[in-house]
C-alpha positions as CSV (number, residue, x, y, z in Angstrom):
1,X,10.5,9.0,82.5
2,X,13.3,10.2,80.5
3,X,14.3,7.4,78.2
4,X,16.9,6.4,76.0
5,X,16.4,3.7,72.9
6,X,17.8,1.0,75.3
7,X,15.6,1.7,78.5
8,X,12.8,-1.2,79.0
9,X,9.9,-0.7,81.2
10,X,6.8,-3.1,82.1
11,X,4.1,-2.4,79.9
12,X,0.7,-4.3,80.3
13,X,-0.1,-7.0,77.7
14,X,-3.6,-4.6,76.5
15,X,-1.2,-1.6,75.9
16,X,0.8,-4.2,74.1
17,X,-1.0,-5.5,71.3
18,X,-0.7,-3.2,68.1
19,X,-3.9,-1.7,66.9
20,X,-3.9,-3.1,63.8
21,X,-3.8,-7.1,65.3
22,X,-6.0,-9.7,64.6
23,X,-7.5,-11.5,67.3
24,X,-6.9,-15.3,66.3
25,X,-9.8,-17.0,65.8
26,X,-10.7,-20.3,68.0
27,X,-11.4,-22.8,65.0
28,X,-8.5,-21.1,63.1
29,X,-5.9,-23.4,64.4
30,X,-8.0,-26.7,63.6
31,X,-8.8,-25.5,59.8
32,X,-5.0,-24.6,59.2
33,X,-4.2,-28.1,60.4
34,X,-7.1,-29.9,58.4
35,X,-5.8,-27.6,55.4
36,X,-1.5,-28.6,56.3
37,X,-3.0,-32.6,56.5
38,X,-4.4,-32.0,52.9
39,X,-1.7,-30.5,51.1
40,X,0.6,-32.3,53.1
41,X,2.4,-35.4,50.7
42,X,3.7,-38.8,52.6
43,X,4.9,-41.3,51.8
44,X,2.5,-43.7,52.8
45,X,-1.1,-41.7,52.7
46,X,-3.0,-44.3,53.7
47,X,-0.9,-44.9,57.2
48,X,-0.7,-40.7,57.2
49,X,-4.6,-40.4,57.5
50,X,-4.7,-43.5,60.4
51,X,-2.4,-41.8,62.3
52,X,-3.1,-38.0,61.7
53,X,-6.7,-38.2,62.4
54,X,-9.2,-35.3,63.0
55,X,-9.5,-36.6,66.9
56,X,-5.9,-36.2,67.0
57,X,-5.9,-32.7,65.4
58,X,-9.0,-31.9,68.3
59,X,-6.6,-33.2,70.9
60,X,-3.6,-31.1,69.9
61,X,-5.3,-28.1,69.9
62,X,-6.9,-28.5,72.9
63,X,-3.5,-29.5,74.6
64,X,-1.9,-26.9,73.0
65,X,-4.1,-24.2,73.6
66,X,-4.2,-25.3,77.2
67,X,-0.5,-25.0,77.7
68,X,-1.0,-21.8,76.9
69,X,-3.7,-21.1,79.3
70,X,-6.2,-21.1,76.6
71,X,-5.0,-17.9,75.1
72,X,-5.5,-18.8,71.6
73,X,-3.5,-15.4,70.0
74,X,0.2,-17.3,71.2
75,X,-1.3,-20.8,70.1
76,X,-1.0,-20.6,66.3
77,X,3.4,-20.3,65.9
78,X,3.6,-23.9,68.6
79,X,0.6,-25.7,67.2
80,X,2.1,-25.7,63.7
81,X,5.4,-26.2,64.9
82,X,4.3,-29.0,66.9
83,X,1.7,-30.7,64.2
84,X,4.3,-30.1,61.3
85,X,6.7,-32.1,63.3
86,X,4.1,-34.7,64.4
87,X,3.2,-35.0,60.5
88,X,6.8,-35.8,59.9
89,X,7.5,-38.3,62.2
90,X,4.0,-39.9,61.3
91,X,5.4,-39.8,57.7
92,X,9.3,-41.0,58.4
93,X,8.5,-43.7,61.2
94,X,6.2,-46.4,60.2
95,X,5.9,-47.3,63.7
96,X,5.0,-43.7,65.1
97,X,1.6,-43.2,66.3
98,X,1.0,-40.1,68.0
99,X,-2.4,-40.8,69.7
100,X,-0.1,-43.5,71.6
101,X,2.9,-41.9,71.5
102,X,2.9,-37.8,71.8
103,X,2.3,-36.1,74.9
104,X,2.6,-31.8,74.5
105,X,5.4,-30.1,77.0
106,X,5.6,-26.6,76.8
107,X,8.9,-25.4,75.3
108,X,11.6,-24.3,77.5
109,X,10.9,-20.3,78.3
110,X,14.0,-19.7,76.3
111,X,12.4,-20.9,72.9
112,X,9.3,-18.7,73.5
113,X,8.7,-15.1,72.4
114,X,8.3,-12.6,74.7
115,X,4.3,-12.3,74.2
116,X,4.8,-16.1,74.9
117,X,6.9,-16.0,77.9
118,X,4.2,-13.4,79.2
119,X,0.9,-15.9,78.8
120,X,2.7,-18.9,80.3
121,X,4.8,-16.7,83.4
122,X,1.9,-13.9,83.9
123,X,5.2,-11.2,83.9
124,X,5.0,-8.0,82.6
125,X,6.5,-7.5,78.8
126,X,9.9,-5.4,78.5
127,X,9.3,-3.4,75.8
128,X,12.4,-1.3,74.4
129,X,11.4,3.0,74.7
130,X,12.1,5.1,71.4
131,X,13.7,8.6,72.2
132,X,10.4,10.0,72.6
133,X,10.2,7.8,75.8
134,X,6.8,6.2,73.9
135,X,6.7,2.3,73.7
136,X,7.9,0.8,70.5
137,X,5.8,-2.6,69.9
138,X,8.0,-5.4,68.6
139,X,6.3,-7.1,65.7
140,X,7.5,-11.6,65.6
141,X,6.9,-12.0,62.3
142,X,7.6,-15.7,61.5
């Protein structure tokens, strides 16, 4: 294939993953979150630790990680996205309770990376050719 540095092809997700990657471990996402709820300030820390409470963090990583089809190397970028914001509201909203009130819902396919879009969809990955015509991995550094 001769290729030019705009050409995509369909590269599998194993071919995909740089070398030098880290597989995410599966407790890693409930220790950041214990860690984020202790350095975390509210305003009210007493209501904070009611309603942020370590069966909550079990059942957002659970529902998280199961959005994502239990692939727990895409889960870490939404779970802190979704337990920072479930901290805030906690923290702004007296009345906010997220054992009642939160449900997860996967992000549209538009907010999602493209290793993202891949887990949830099962599609192949575009990845953009260099003018050698090898892949060229792109690194979401957030």
């Amino acid at each position: 294939m001769t290729g030019s540095a705009s050409s995509t092809r369909a590269v599998s997700l194993a071919s995909a993953r740089p070398s030098s990657a880290r597989p995410v471990r599966r407790g890693a996402p409930r220790a950041v979150a214990l860690h984020l709820r202790r350095i975390y300030v509210p305003q009210d820390p007493e209501r904070f630790l009611e309603r942020i409470t370590d069966a909550f963090i079990d059942r957002l990583v659970a529902d998280v990680t199961a959005g994502f089809k239990g692939n727990v190397g895409v889960v870490p970028r939404q779970f802190l996205r979704e337990f920072v914001t479930q901290m805030d509201l906690v923290d702004e909203n007296p009345e906010y309770d997220p054992a009642r009130d939160y449900a997860f819902k996967l992000p549209e396919l538009s907010d999602l990376t493209a290793h993202e879009q891949h887990v949830i969809t099962g599609q192949p990955l575009l990845i953009a050719e260099d003018a050698t015509g090898e892949p060229v991995l792109k690194e979401d550094v957030w």
